[in-house]
C-alpha positions as CSV (number, residue, x, y, z in Angstrom):
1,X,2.4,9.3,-16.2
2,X,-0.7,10.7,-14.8
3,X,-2.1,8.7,-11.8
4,X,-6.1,8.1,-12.0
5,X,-7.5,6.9,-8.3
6,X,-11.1,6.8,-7.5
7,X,-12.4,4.5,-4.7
8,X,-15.4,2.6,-5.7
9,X,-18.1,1.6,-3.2
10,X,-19.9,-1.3,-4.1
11,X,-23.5,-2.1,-3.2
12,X,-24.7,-3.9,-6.1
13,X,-22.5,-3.0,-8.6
14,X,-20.6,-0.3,-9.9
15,X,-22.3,3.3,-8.2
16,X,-23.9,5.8,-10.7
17,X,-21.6,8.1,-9.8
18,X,-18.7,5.9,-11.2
19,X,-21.1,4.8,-14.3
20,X,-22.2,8.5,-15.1
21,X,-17.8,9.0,-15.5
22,X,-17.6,5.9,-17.5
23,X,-20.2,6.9,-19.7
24,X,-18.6,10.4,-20.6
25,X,-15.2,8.6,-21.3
26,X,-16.7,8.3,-24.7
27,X,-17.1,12.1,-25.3
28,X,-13.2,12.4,-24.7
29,X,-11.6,9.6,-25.9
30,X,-9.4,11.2,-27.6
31,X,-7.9,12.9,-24.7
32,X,-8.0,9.9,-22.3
33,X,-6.1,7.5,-24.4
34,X,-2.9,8.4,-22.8
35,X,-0.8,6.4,-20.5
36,X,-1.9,6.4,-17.0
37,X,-1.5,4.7,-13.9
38,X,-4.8,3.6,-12.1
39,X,-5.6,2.2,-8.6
40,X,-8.6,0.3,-7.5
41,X,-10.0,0.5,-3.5
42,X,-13.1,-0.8,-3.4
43,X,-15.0,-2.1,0.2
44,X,-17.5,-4.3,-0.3
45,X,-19.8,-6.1,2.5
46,X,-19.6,-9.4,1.8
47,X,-16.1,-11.6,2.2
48,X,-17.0,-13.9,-0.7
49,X,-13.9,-13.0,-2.8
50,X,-16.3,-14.4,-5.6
51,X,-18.7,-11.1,-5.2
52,X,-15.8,-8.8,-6.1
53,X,-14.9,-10.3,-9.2
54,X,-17.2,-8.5,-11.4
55,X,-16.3,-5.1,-10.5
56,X,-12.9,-6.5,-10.9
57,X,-13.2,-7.9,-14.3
58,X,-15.3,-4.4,-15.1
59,X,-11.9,-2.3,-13.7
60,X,-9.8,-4.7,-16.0
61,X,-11.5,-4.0,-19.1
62,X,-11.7,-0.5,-18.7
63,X,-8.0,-0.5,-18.2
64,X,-7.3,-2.8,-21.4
65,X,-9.6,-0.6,-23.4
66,X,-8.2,2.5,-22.5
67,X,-4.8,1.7,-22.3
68,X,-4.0,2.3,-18.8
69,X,-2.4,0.8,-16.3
70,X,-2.9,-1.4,-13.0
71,X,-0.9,0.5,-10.2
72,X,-2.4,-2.1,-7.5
73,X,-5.5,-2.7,-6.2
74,X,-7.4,-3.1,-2.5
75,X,-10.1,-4.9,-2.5
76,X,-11.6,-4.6,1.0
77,X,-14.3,-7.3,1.9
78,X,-16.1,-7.3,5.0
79,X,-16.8,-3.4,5.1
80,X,-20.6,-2.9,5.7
81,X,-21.0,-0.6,8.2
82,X,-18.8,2.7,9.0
83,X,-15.9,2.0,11.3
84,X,-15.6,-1.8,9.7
85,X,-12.8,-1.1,8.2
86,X,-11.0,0.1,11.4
87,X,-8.7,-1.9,12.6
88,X,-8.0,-4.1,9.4
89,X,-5.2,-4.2,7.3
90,X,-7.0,-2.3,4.5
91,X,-6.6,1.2,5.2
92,X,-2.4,0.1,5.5
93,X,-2.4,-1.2,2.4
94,X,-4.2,1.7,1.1
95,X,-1.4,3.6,2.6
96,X,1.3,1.3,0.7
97,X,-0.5,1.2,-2.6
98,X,-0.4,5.4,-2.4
99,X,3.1,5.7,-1.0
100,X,4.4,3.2,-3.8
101,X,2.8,5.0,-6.4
C-alpha cells in the first residue's frame, strides 16, 4: 500500500493547487488505479461543520473513483489566522492519524 497525504487549505473551496493535481489524474489513470491509502487534513475558518462537507463529499468521491482508501481524516475548523491551530487538539490528532498509518 502506498500512502497518499496532502493537506488541503480551504478558503472557498478546493485550492488550485489541489485542482491543477486532480485535473492531471486523468492523464495517468492508468497508473493511479492502484490501492492506496489516503488521509485528509484540512483547516478551515469557520466551525460550521456544515461548511466542510463539501470538500468532504469531493475527498470521498475521489477516493470511490479511484479506488483508494480512507486512512482517517482531520478536519480542523476554527483555523483562520496562523497560530489558530496552536493549542488545539488538531495538530495531536494529526500526529495520531500519521503514527497509525
Amino acid at each position: 500500500m502506498q500512502l497518499f497525504l496532502h493537506r488541503l487549505c480551504i478558503t472557498f473551496g478546493i485550492s488550485a493547487q489541489i485542482k491543477a493535481v486532480i485535473d492531471r489524474f486523468y492523464a495517468i489513470n492508468g497508473q493511479i488505479h492502484v490501492p492506496k491509502k489516503v488521509a485528509l487534513i484540512m483547516t478551515y475558518a469557520d466551525t460550521a461543520a456544515k461548511e466542510a462537507q463539501p470538500i468532504i463529499n469531493h475527498y470521498e468521491t475521489l477516493l470511490n473513483y479511484l479506488g483508494w482508501s480512507d486512512a482517517g481524516k482531520v478536519i480542523a475548523s476554527g483555523v483562520w489566522t496562523e497560530g489558530d491551530v496552536n493549542h488545539t487538539q488538531y495538530p495531536i490528532q494529526a500526529y495520531e492519524l500519521g503514527k497509525n498509518i
